[in-house]
C-alpha positions in Angstrom: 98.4 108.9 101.5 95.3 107.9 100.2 93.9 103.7 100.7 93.4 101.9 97.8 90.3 99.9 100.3 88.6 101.1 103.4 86.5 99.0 105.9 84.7 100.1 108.8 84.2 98.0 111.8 82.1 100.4 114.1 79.8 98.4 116.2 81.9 94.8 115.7 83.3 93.6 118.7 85.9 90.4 118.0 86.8 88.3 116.6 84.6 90.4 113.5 86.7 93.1 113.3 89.9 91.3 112.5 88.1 88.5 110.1 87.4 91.6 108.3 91.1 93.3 108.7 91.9 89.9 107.4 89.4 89.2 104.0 90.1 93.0 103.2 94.0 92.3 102.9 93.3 89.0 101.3 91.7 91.1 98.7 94.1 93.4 97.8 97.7 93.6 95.8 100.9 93.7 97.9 102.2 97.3 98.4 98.7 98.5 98.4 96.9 100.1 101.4 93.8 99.3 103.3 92.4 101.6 105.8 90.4 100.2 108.9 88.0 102.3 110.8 86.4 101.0 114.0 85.4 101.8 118.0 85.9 98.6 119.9 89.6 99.1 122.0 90.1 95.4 122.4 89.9 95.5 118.0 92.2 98.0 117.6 95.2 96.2 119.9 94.0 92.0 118.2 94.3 93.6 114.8 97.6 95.3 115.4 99.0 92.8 117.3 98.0 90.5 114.0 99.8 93.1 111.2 103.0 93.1 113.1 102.9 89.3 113.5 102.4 88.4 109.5 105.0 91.3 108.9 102.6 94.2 106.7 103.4 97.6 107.8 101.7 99.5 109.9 101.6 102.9 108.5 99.5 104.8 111.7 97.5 104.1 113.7 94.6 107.6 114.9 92.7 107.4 118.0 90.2 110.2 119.0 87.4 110.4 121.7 84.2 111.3 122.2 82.5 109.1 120.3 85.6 106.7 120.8 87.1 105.5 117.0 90.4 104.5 115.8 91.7 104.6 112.3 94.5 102.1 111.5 96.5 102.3 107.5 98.5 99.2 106.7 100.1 98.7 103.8 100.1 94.9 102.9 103.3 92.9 102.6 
């Protein structure tokens, strides 16, 4: 599943790197996907807790360690 938009947050901590979440999806057409790179924990948990609220789908959501970095793909309602 490829995104149609990527954006990476690395080195943001909030409220940055869900302004960005948000202006990326603002951006794009319904249906589409936006992929969201990033390394801030608290990030990760705000900008999911913000897809699930305004209803796009969360299509997965990666973590790995060592550097820390999660990789979220929503696909905008």
């Amino acid at each position: 599943m490829e995104a149609e938009e990527i954006i990476n947050v690395e080195g943001k901590s909030c409220p940055m790197p869900l302004f960005l979440t948000k202006k990326a999806l603002n951006k794009i057409e319904s249906n589409k996907i936006l992929q969201v790179i990033g390394d801030f924990l608290p990030a990760k948990e705000n900008i999911t807790e913000f897809l699930e609220n305004e209803g796009h789908q969360i299509l997965s959501v990666k973590e790995k360690s060592d550097p820390y970095q999660f990789i979220i793909l929503i696909k905008k309602a």
